[in-house]
N, C-alpha and C positions, 0 to 999 in steps of 0.2 A: 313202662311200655306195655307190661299186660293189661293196665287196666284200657289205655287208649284203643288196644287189637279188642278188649273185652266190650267196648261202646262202641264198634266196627267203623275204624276208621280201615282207608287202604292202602296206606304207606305212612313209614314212619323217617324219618329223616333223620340219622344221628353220626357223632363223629363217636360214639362211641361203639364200633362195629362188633367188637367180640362179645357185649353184652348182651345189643340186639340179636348177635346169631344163635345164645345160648338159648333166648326165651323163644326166638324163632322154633328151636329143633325140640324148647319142650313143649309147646302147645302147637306142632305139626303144622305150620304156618310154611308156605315156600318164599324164601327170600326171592326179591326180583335183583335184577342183573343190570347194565348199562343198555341194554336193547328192550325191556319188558316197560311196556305203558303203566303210569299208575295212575288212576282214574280220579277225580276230582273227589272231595270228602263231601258228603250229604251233611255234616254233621258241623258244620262250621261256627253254629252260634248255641253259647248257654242258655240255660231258660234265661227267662226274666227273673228270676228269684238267688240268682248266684251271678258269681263272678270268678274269674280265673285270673292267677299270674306265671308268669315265665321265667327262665333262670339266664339271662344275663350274667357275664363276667363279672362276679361280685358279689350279685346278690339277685333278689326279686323285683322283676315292674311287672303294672297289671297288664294283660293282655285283653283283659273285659271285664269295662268297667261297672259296678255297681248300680243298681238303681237307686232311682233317688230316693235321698231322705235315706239313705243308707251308706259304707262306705266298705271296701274290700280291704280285708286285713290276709298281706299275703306272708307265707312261710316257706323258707327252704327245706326241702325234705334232704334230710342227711344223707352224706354219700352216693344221691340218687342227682343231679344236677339237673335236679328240676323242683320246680315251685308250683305249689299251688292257692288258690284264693278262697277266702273265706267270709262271710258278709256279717258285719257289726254296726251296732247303732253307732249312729252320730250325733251331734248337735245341727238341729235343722238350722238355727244362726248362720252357718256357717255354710257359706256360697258352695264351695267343693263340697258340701252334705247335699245344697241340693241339684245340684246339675255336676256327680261325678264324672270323670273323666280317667284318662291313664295318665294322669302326670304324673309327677315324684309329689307334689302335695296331696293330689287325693289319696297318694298309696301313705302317706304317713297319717293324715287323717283315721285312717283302719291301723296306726299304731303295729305292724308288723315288720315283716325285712324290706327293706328299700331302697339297698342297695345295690341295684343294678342300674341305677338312674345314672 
């Protein structure tokens, strides 16, 4: 969570409440409430040179897929129930190398966790 408050996004969304309120009360952040707006994120898309995944019941799917001629190898970060992506070669042969995508084949193509498909 710090690191997403630390790329200024402006709400975070989690069921895990007492974690978020701990990092809230250490980096002086004001939690919002059931009445407080929270404003749309500016920050919504990776560069072009990365990719990101999310933590699904299970495991990892991509949330943003790879550019071509490359593929996202994503990882669950322990205990933290969330995932993220990392970008590895691929074999350009290979259709999902060049027009990735977020399926469960392009996430196994990047050979990491993929199981939240």
């Amino acid at each position: 969570m710090k690191d997403y408050i630390n790329r200024g996004v402006q709400g975070i969304i989690t069921n895990r409440i007492a974690l978020a309120k701990r990092v809230a009360v250490s980096m002086g952040v004001t939690m919002a409430n059931v009445s407080t707006p929270i404003p749309t994120s500016k920050f919504s898309t990776p560069p072009v040179d990365k990719c990101d995944c999310d933590y699904h019941k299970g495991g990892c799917t991509i949330s943003w897929p790879a550019p071509s001629k490359k593929a996202c190898k994503c990882r669950y970060k322990d205990l933290m129930w969330t995932c993220e992506g990392s970008l590895v070669d691929c074999h350009v042969s290979l259709p999902k190398c060049l027009n990735p995508d977020a399926s469960k084949e392009a996430c196994q193509l990047g050979q990491g966790d993929c199981d939240g498909y």
